[in-house]
MARNUTOR-315179 format. One record per residue (C-alpha): residue number from 1; residue in one letter; z, x, y. Coordinates in Angstrom, 3 decimals, m for minus. Layout:
# residues N
<pt><nr>NUM</nr><rest>A</rest><pz>Z</pz><px>X</px><py>Y</py></pt>
...
This chain:
# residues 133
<pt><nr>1</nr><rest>X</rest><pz>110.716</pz><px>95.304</px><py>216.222</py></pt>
<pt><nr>2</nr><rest>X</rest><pz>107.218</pz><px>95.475</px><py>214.901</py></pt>
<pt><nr>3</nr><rest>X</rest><pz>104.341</pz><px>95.210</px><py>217.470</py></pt>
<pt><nr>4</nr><rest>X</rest><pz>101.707</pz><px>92.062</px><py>216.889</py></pt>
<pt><nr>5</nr><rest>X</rest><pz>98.697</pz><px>92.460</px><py>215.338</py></pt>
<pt><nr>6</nr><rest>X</rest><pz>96.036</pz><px>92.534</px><py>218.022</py></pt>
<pt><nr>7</nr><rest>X</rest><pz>92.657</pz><px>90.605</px><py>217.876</py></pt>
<pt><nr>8</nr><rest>X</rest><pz>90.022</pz><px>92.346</px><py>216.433</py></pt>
<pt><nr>9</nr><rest>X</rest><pz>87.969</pz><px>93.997</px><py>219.711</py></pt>
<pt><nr>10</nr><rest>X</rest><pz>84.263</pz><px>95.198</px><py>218.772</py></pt>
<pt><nr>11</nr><rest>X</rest><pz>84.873</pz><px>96.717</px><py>222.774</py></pt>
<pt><nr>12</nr><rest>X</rest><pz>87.523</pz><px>98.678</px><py>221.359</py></pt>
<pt><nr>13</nr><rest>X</rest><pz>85.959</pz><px>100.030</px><py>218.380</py></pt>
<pt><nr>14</nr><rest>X</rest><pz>83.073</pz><px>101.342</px><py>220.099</py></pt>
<pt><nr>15</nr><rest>X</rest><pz>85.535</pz><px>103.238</px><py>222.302</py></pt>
<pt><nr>16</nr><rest>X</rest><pz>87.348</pz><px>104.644</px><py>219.361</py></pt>
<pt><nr>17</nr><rest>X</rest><pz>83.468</pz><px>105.975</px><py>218.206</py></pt>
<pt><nr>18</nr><rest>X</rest><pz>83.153</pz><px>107.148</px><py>221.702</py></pt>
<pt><nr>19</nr><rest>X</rest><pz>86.690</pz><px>109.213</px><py>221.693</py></pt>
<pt><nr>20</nr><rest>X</rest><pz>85.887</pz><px>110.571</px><py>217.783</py></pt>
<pt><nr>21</nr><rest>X</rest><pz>82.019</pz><px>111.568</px><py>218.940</py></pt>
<pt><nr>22</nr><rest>X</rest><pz>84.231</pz><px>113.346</px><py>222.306</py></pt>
<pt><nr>23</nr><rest>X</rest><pz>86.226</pz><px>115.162</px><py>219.737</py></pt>
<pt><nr>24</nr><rest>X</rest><pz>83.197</pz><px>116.207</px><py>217.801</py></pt>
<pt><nr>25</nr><rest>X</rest><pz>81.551</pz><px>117.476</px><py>220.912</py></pt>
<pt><nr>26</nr><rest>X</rest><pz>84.469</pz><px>119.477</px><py>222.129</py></pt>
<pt><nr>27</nr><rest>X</rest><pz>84.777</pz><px>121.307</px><py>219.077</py></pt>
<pt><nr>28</nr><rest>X</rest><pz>80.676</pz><px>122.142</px><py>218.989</py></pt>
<pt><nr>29</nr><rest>X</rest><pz>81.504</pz><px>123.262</px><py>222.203</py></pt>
<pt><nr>30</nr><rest>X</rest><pz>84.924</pz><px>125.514</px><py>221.984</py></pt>
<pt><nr>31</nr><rest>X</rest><pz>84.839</pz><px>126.206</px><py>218.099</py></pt>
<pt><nr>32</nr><rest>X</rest><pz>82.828</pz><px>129.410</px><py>216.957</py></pt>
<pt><nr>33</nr><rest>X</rest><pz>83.888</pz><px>128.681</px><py>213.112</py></pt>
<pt><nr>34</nr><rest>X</rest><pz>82.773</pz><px>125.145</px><py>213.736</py></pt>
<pt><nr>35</nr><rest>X</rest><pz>79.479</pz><px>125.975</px><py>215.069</py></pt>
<pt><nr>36</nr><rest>X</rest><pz>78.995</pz><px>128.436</px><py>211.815</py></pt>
<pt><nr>37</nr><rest>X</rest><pz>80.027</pz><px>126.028</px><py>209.161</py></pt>
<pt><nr>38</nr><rest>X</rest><pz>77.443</pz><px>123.437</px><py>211.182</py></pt>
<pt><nr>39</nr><rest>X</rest><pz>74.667</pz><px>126.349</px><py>210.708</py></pt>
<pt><nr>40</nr><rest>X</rest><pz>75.691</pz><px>126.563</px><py>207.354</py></pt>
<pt><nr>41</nr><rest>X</rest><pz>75.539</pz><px>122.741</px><py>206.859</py></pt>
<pt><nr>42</nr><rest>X</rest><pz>72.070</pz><px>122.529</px><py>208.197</py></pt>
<pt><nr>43</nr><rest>X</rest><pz>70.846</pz><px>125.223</px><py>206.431</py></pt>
<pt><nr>44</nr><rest>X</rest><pz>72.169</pz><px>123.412</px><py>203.124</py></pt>
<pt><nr>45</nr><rest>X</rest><pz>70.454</pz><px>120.746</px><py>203.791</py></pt>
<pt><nr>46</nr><rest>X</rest><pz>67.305</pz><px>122.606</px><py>204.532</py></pt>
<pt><nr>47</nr><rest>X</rest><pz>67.562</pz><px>124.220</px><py>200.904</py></pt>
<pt><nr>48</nr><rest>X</rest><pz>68.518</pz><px>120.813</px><py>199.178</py></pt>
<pt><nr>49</nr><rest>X</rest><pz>65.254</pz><px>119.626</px><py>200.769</py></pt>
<pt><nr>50</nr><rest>X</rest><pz>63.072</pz><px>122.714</px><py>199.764</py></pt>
<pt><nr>51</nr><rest>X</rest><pz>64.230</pz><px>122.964</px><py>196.376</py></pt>
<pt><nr>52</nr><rest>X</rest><pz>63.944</pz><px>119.000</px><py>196.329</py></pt>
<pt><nr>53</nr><rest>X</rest><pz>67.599</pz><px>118.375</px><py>194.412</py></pt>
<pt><nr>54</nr><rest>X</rest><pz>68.216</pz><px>115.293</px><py>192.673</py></pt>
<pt><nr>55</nr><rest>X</rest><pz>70.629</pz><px>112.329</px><py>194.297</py></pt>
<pt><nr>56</nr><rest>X</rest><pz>73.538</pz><px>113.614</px><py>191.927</py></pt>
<pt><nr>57</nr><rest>X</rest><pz>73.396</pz><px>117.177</px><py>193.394</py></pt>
<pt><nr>58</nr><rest>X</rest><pz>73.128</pz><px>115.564</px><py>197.032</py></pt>
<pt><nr>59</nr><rest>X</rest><pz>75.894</pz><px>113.814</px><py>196.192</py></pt>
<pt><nr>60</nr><rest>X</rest><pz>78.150</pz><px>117.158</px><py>195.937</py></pt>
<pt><nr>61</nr><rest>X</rest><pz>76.565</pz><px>119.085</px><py>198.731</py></pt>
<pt><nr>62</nr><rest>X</rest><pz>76.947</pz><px>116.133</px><py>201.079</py></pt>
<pt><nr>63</nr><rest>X</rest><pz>80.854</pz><px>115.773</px><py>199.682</py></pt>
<pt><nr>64</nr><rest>X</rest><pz>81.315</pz><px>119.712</px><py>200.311</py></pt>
<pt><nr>65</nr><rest>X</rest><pz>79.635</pz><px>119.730</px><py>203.474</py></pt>
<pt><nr>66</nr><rest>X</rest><pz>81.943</pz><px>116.696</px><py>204.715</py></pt>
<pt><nr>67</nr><rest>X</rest><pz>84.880</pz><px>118.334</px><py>203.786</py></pt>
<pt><nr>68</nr><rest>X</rest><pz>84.617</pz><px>121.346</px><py>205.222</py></pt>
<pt><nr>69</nr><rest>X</rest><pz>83.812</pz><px>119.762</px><py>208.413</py></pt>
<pt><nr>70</nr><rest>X</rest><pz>85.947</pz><px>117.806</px><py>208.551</py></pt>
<pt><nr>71</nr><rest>X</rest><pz>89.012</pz><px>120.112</px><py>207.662</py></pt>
<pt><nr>72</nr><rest>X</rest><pz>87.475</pz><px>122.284</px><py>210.771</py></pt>
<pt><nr>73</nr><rest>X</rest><pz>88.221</pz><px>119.756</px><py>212.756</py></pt>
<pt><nr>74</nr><rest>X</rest><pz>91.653</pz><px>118.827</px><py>211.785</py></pt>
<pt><nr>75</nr><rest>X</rest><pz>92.710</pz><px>122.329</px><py>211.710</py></pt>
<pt><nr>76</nr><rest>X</rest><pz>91.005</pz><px>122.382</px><py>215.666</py></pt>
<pt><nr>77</nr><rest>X</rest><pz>93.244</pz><px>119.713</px><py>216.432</py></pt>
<pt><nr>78</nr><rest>X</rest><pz>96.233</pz><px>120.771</px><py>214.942</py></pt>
<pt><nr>79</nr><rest>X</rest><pz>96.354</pz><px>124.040</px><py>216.657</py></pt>
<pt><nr>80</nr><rest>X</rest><pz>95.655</pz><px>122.362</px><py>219.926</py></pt>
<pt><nr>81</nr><rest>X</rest><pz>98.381</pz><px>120.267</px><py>219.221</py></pt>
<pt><nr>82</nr><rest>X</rest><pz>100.578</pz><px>123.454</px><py>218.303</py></pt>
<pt><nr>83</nr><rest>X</rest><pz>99.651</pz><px>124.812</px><py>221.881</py></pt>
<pt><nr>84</nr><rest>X</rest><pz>100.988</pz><px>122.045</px><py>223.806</py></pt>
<pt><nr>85</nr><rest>X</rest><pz>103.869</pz><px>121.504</px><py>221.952</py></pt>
<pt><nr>86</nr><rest>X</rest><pz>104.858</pz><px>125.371</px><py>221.759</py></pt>
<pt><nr>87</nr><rest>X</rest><pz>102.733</pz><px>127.124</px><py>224.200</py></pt>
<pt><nr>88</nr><rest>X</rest><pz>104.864</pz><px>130.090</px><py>223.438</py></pt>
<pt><nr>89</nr><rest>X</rest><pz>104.107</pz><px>132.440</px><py>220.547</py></pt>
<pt><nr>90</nr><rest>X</rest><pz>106.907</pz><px>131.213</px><py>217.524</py></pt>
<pt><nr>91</nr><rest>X</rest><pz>106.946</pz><px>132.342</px><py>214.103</py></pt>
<pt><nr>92</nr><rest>X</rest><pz>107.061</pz><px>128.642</px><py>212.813</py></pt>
<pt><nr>93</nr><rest>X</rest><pz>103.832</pz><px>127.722</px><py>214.685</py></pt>
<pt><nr>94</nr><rest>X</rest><pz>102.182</pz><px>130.633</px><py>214.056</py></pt>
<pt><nr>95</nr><rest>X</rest><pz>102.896</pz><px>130.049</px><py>210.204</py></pt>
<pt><nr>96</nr><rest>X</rest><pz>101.455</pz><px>126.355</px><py>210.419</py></pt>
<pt><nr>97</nr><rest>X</rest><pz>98.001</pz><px>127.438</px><py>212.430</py></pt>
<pt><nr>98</nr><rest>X</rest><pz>98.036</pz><px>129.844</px><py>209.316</py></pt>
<pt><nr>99</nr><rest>X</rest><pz>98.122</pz><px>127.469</px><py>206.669</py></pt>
<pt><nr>100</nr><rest>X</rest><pz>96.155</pz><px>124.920</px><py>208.967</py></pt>
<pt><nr>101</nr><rest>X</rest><pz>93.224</pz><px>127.212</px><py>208.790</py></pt>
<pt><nr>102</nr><rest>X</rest><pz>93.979</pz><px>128.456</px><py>205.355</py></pt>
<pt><nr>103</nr><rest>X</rest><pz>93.070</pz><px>124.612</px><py>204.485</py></pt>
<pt><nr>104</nr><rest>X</rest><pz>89.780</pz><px>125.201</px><py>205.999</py></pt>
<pt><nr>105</nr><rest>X</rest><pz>89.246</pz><px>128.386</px><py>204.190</py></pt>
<pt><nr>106</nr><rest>X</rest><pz>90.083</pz><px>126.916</px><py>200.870</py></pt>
<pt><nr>107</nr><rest>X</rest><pz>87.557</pz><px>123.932</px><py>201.513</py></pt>
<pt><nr>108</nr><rest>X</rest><pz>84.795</pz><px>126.452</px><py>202.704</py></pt>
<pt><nr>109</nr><rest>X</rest><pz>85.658</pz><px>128.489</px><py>199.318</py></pt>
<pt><nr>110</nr><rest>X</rest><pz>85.182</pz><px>125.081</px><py>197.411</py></pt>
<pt><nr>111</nr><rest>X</rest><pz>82.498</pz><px>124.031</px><py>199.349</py></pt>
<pt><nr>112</nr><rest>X</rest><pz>80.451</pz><px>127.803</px><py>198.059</py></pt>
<pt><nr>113</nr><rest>X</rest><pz>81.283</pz><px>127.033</px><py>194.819</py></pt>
<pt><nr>114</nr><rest>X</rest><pz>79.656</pz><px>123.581</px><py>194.589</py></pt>
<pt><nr>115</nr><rest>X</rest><pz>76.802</pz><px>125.234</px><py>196.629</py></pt>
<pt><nr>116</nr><rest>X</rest><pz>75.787</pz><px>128.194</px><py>193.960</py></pt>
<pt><nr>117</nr><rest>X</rest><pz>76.951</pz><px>125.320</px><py>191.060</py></pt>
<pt><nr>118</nr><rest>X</rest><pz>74.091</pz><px>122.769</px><py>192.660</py></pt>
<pt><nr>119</nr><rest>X</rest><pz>71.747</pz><px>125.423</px><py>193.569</py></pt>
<pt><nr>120</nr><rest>X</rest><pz>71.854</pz><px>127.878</px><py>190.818</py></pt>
<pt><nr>121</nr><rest>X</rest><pz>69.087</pz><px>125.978</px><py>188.533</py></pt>
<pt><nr>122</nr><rest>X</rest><pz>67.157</pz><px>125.624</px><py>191.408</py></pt>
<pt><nr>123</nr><rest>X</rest><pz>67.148</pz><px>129.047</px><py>192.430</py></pt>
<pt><nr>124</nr><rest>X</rest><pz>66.958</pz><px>130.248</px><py>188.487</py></pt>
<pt><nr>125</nr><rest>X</rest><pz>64.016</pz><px>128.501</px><py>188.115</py></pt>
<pt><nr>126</nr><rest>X</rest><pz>62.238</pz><px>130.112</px><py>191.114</py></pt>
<pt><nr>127</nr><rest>X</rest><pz>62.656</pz><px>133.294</px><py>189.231</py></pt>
<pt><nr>128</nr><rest>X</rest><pz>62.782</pz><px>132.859</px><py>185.577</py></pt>
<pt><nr>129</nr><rest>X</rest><pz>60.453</pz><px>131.215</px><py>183.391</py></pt>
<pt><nr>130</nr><rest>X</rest><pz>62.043</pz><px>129.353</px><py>180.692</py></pt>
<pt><nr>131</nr><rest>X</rest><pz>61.491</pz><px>131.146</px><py>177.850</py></pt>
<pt><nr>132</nr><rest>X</rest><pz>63.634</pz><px>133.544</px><py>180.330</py></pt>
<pt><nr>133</nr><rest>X</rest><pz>66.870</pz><px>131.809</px><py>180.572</py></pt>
């Protein structure tokens, strides 16, 4: 039997802000990886504002940035979730943490790319004069 539709609750959405800004805070707080791709992110942004990129190349780093954190914290969840349900070590869990945070590491590896991509003329400009290149 399918549940009603309930009333839409601006109460209730604020509380589902409050439980995702919760979840972002406990993963700052338990998640060394998490706290390095943040670094990372910051420090992205701090070159995109040195080197003064345009709105297109913002438009990448913020993508790449977002993905990576994001896939951080779905790969913090899922293992989490893998603890409870199978606190014991098993071959299948360990196999899906694995590929869990071999998500992560192919969005980080995606996420470099698009970084020396966006930054490259930036940086080859510091160093080269035109006439250079």
């Amino acid at each position: 039997m399918q549940k009603p539709r309930e009333a839409f609750s601006f109460s209730r959405r604020l509380a589902s802000v409050r439980h995702a800004l919760q979840g972002l805070r406990f993963t700052l707080v338990t998640q060394h990886n998490f706290r390095i791709q943040l670094v990372a992110a910051i420090a992205t942004v701090g070159l995109g504002l040195l080197w003064r990129v345009s709105a297109d190349d913002w438009r990448w780093l913020v993508l790449a940035i977002a993905i990576v954190l994001a896939a951080e914290l779905v790969n913090t969840a899922f293992e989490h979730l893998c603890d409870v349900v199978q606190p014991e070590l098993h071959a299948s869990v360990k196999a899906a943490k694995d590929v869990a945070a071999g998500a992560v590491l192919v969005a980080s590896i995606g996420a470099a790319v698009i970084g020396v991509l966006v930054f490259w003329p930036y940086v080859s400009s510091q160093f080269w004069p035109p006439a250079a290149r």
